[in-house]
N, C-alpha and C positions, 0 to 999 in steps of 0.2 A: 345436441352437444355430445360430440364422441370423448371416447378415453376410456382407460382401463379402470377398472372396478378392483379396488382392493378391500382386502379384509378388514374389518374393523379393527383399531384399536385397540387392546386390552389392559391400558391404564386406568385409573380409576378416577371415575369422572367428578368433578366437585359436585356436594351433594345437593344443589341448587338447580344444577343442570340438568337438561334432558338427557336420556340415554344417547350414546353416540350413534351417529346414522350408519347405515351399514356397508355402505360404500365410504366411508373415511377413510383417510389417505392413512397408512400405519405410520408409527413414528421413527421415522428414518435417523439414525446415530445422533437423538437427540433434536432434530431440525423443526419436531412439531411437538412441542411438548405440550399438556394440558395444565391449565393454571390451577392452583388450588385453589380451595376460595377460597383462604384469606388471602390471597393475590388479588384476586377477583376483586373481595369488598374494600381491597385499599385504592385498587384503583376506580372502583368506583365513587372513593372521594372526590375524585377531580375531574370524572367524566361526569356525562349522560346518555341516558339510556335512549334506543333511538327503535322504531321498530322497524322490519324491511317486510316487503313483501316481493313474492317470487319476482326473480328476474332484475331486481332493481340494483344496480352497478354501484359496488364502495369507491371499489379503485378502479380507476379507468386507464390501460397502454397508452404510455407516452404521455401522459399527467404526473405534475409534480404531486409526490408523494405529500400529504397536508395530517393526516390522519391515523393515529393508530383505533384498529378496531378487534373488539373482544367477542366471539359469537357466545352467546347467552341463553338464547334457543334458534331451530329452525339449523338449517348448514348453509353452507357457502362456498362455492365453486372456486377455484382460480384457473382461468384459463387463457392464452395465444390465439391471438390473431381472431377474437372476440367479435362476431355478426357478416365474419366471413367467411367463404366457404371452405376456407383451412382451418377454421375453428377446434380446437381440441384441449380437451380440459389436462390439467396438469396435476392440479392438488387437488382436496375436495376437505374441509374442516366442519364436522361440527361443535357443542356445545364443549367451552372451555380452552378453546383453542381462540389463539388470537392469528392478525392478517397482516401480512407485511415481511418483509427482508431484509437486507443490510443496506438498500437504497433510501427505507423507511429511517431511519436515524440519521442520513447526509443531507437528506431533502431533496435527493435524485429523483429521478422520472420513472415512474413506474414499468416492468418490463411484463407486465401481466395485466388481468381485468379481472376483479374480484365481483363477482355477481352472488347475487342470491338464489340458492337453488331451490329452498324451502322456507317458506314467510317464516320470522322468530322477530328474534328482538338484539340488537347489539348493543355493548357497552362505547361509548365512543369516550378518546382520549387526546387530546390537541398532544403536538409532539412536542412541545415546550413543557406540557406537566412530563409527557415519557421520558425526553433526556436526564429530565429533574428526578424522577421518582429512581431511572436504574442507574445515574451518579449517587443517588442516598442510599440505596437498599441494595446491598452487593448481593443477596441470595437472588431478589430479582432480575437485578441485573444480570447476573451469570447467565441466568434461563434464558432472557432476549436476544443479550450477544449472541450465546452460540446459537442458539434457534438464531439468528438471521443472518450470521456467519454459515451454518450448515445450510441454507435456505439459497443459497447466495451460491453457493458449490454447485450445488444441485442442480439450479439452472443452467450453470455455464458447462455441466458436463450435458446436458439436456440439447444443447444448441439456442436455446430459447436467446431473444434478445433481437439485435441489427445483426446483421450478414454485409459482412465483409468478403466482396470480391477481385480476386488478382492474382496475379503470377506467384509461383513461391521463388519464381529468381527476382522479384520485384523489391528493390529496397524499401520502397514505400508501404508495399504491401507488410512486408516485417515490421516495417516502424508501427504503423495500423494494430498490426495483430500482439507486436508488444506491448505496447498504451492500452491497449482492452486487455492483456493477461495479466501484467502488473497493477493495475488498477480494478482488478477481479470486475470487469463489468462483462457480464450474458452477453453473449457473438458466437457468430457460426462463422468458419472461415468457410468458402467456395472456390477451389480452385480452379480455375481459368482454363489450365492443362489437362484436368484429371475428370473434373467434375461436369455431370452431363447437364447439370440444373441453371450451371454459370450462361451456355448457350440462349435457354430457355429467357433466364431473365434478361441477358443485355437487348434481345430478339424484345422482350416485354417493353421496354423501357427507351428502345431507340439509340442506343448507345453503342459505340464499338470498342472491341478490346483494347485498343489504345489509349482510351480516356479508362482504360481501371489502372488502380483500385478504384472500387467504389464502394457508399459505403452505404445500405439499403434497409430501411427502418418500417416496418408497417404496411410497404407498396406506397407508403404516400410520401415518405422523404428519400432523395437522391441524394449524395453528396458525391462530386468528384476528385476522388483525392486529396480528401481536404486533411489538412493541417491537424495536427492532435489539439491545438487550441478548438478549430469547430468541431471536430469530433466529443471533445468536452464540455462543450455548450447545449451540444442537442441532448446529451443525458442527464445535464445538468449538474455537473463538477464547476465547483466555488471559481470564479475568476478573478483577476486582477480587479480593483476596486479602477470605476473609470478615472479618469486624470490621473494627474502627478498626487501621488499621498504623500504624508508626513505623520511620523508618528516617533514615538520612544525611542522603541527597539524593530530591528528587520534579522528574520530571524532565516539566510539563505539553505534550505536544505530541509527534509522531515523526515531525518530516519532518527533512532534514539534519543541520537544529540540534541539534534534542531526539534523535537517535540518536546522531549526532557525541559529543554531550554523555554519554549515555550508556554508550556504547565506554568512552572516555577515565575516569570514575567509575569503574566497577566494574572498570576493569581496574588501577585503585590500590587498591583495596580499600574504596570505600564502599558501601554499604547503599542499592542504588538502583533507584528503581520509574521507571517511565516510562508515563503514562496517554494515553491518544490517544480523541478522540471518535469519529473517522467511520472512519479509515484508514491505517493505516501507511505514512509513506512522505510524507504531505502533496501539498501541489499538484508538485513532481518525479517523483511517482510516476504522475502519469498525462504526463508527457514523453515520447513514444514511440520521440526519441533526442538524447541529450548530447554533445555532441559537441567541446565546450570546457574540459573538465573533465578537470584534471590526471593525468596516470594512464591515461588509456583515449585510447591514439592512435586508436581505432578506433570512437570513440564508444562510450554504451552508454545501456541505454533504462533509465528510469528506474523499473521495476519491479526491473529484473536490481539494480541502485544500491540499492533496498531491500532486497530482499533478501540480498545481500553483507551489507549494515549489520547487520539484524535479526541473520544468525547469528553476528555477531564482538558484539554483544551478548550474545547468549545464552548462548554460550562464555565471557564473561568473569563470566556472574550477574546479570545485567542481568533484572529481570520487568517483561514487557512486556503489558498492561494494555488492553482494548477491547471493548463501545465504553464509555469512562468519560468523560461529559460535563461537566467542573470547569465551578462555579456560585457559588462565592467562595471564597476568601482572606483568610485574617485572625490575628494574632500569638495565640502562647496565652505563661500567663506562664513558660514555664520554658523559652524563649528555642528553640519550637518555632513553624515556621508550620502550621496548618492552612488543606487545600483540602478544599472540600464537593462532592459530587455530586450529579447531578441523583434518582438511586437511595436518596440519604438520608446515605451513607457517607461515609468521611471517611477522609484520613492526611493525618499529621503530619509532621513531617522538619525537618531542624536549617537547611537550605537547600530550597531552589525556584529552577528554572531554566522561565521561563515560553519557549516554541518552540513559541504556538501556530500561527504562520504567517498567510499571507495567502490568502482564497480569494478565486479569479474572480469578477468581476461579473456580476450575469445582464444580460441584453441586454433592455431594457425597448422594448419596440417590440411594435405592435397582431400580436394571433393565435398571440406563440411557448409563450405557458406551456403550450395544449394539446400541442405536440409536443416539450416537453422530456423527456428522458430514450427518445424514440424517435427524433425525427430533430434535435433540436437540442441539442446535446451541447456539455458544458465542459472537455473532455479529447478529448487523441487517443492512442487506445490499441488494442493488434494486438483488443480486444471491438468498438469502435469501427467500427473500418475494414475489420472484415470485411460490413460491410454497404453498401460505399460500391465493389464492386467492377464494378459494371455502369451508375451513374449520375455526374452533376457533382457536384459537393461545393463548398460555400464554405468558406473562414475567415475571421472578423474578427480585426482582432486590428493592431498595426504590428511586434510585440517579437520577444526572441527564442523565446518560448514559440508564437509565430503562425508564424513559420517555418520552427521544426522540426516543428511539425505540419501544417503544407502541404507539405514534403519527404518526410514519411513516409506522408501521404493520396495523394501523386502515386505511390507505388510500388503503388496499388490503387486508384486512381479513375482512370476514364481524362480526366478534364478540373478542376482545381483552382482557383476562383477567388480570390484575395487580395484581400480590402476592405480597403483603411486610409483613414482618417479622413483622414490627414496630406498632406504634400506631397510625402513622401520614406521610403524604406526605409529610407537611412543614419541618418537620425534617432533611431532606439531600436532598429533591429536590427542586431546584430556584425556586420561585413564577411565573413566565410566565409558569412553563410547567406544574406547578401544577392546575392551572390557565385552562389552555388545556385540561388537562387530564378529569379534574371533567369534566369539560362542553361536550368533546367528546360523543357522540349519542353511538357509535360501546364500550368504553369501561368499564370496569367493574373494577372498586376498590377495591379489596380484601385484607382489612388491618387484621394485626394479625395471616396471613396463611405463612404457610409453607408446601413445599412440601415433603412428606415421601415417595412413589414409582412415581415409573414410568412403565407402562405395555403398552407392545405391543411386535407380533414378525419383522413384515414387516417397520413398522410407528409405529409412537407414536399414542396410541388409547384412552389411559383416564392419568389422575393423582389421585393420592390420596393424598388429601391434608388435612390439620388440622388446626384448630382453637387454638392456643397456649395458649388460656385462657381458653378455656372451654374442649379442649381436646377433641372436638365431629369433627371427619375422614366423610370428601363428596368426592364424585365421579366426576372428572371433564375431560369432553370428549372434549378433545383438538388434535388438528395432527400438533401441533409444540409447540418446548419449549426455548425461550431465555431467558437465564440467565445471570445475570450484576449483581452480588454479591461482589463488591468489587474486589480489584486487591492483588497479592503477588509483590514482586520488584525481576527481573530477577537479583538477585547481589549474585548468588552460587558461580560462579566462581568466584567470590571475596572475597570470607573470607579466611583469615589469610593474606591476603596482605596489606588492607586497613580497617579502621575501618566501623565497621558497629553497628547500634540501634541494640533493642534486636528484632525487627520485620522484619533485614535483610534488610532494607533501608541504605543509603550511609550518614556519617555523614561529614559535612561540617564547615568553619569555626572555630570558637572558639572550638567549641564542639570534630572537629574533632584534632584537634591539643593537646586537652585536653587526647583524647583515643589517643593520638600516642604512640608508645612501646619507640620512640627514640626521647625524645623531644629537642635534641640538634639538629639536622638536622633542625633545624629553628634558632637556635640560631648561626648556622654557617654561614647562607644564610642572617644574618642581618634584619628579618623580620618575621612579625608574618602570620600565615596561613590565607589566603583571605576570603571572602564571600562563594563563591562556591566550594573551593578550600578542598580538602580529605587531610586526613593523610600524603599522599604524596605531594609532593612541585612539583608542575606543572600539577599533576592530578586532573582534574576538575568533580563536579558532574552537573547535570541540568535536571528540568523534572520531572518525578513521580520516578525516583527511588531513588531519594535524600530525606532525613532525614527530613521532617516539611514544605513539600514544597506545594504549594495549587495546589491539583488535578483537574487544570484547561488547555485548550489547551493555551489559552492565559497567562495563566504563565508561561509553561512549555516554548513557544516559548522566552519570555520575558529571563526567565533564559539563555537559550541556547545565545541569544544575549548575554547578561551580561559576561557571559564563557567566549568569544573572548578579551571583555574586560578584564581582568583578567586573560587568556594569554599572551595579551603582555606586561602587569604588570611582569609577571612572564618570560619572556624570555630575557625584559630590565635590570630586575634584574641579571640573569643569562648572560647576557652578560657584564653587569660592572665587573661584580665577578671575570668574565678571565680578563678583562684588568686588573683591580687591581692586581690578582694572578701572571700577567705574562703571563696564560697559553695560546697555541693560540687556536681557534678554529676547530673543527673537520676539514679534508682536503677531498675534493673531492666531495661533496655535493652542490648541486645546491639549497637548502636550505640557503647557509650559509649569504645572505644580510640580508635576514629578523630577524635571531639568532642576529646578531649582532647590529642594529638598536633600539633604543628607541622607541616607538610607542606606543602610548594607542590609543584606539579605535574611531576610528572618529566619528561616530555616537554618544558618549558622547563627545567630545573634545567642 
């Protein structure tokens, strides 16, 4: 077993444990911390103790993650491509340290092989008591996230994982390598052009460059060009439940709103799915840190914010759903909505909270699509900016989403440059970051610039940019470009169903009942259209893609709350309707207490 040998540890080991071994992996910005023991002894509540001896494998590559484990005595290897002759170790944990990553809390497939180096004993934990114990115990908690959050980094700047190969002019190839960056899953990308290994392997495997991308797991799985559905299956990302489902609530979208929303549902006891296309988390998730958001004096990066959410979802029942690409919307008669997929499939649900969000615009200027997804990027994130540690970097962008990631780019580029359009910081960016920015040593304020090319064949090599008042074009040698230009609202596949502003936002309330084609359908239902409430009577908006709403993460979440409220406004009513009517309730549905119940939302009650 090759790999580097690092120094030991010098945290303090609980005093049950053995001394740490002397090749222990050190603890990298928190990613391996050591439990205390009273960590130790509470989760020995709900474990068993197991003993290993050398060699014998916890976790095995490409096995669904089942287990959390605590080493107790003896250490424990984790290592790539495990009994082959590419084998090379990666971490190395003795006594006190636990095994796992941020695949370990989804129930993904492992991207490593956890073996035993040294016979001891492990503490072992089913992952139904772990969700359980770090939603109870928030000190604990803390320690797990970000240890499997930092664990989770690490690897993807590592290359560890599937290898992804293809063209960088390849669309597919980009769609590929964004569905693995957004979704923080370990990949190597292998260029096709650049790369001498791409030859080697398509040479291994029988294949020619025209069937890549391809997407190569182990040596032992192929995929050709497959779809971010199968790419989501073989790492094991939650799918579409099979058939047509039926449930309460359909919750479309999973950035603030649509989790927000989702917490709040299922922790009153509705029947509630939440579908998401690309990535969990929405455009907050690639924030690389929040810093204005209630709750977190200390900021927090808007991965760790997703995943906090996703697990107090999951703990309440909440199934969360990807990638599921909704492609219309439309009433069925027994007072359910149906949404369609791009896969064929379909659920129905007594309500719809649409939270599909807003994504960035691409920066339309000569020469960037060749370098998207390698040096010109729409997010900054710790995958990001581990490539920006020896070069200048720009950002476009005036907001706050351009700020916080020119503040988090300057803690690993040594020179940062800020392009805004405008005349002024204060103008769309909060005082704290603008505050930041000026003062920052590493960045550069460039008000009044816009970028007009982008040149490079391999990387991004210079910009040309312009002074929009004086019209005089500099030269500026950057090898990365993030851009935060505002967002568009993912709400295509909704026109002609529900109304929409003239910018393709969702309109709600007053407004939306106002653009309704059929304004008796409220006059039927005895009531006037809600706060958050569309065109349609039970379809809710919440988030960035609603009509007037404040592009904030804490609003967005606040709406997505409010939504739940104003579901069962909207379910109470539609349940007096039948009893007055006579008519009875759908039959067969495990749905049908909640349909039929009064209930507003507890959390306002």
């Amino acid at each position: 077993m090759s790999g580097d040998q690092s120094p030991p540890s010098e945290e303090p080991v609980p005093e049950e444990a053995d001394e740490a071994v002397s090749w222990e992996t050190p603890d990298l910005y928190g990613a391996y911390p050591r439990l205390t023991q009273d960590q130790i002894a509470r989760l020995a509540e709900h474990g068993q103790r197991r003993s290993m001896a050398a060699n014998d494998v916890l976790i095995r590559e490409g096995e669904r993650c089942e287990t959390f484990f605590v080493v107790l005595s003896g250490s424990v290897a984790v290592v790539e491509d495990y009994g082959t002759p590419e084998e090379h170790m990666l971490r190395a944990h003795g006594p006190g340290r636990f095994i796992g990553e941020l695949g370990l809390l989804h129930g993904q497939v492992a991207f490593y092989t956890a073996v035993a180096r040294e016979p001891g004993e492990v503490l072992v934990v089913s992952l139904d008591q772990l969700r359980r114990l770090v939603a109870q115990d928030s000190t604990f908690g803390d320690v797990v996230l970000r240890a499997c959050l930092g664990r989770r980094a690490l690897l993807v700047g590592q290359g560890v994982g599937f290898r992804v190969i293809g063209s960088r002019y390849s669309p597919d190839t980009r769609r590929l390598r964004e569905f693995a960056i957004r979704n923080r899953l370990p990949h190597r990308w292998i260029d096709l052009e650049t790369d001498e290994e791409a030859e080697e392997l398509l040479r291994r495997f029988g294949v020619g460059p025209e069937e890549t991308p391809l997407v190569i797991w182990r040596d032992t799985t192929l995929l050709r060009n497959p779809s971010n559905a199968a790419l989501a299956q073989l790492i094991g990302l939650p799918s579409l439940p099979s058939g047509n489902g039926h449930g309460d609530i359909l919750i479309v979208g999973s950035g603030p709103a649509g989790l927000a929303a989702a917490v709040y549902a299922a922790s009153e006891g509705l029947s509630t799915t939440v579908v998401e296309a690309l990535a969990t988390g929405g455009q907050a998730a690639t924030s690389s840190r929040i810093e204005n958001l209630l709750g977190f004096p200390s900021g927090v990066s808007g991965a760790e914010l997703t995943e906090r959410a996703l697990l107090q979802a999951d703990k309440f029942g909440a199934r969360i759903s990807l990638p599921a690409e909704a492609t219309g919307l439309h009433p069925k008669d027994d007072d359910h909505y149906v949404v369609e997929f791009a896969d064929g499939s379909e659920i129905a649900a007594r309500a719809v909270v649409l939270a599909t969000g807003a994504r960035y615009r691409r920066l339309q200027v000569q020469g960037i699509e060749r370098l998207e997804g390698t040096s010109v990027h729409y997010s900054a994130t710790v995958y990001e900016a581990q490539q920006c540690r020896t070069d200048p970097v720009a950002v476009v962008g005036g907001g706050n989403s351009a700020g916080q990631a020119v503040l988090f780019l300057a803690g690993y580029a040594p020179k940062v440059y800020l392009l805004v359009r405008g005349r002024s910081l204060e103008d769309n960016m909060s005082r704290y970051l603008v505050d930041q920015v000026e003062r920052h040593p590493r960045v550069e304020v460039m008000l009044h610039t816009e970028v007009t090319e982008v040149t490079g064949q391999e990387v991004l090599e210079e910009l040309d940019v312009v002074d929009n008042r004086t019209g005089e074009h500099r030269p500026l040698a950057v090898r990365g470009l993030f851009v935060f230009t505002g967002a568009d609202p993912h709400t295509e596949w909704l026109a002609g169903t529900i109304a929409l502003d003239s910018r393709g936002f969702v309109l709600t309330g007053p407004e939306a009942q106002e653009a309704c084609v059929y304004p008796e359908v409220w006059h039927s239902r005895g009531r006037s259209c809600m706060t958050l409430e569309t065109s349609l009577p039970g379809v809710f908006a919440a988030g960035d893609a609603r009509s007037g709403s404040v592009k904030r993460v804490a609003s967005a979440a606040g709406e997505g709350a409010m939504a739940i409220h104003f579901v069962h406004r909207h379910l109470g009513h539609s349940a007096a309707a039948l009893t007055t009517t006579g008519t009875s309730a759908p039959a067969g549905g495990s749905d049908l207490p909640p349909h039929i119940r009064h209930k507003e939302s507890v959390w306002l009650a």
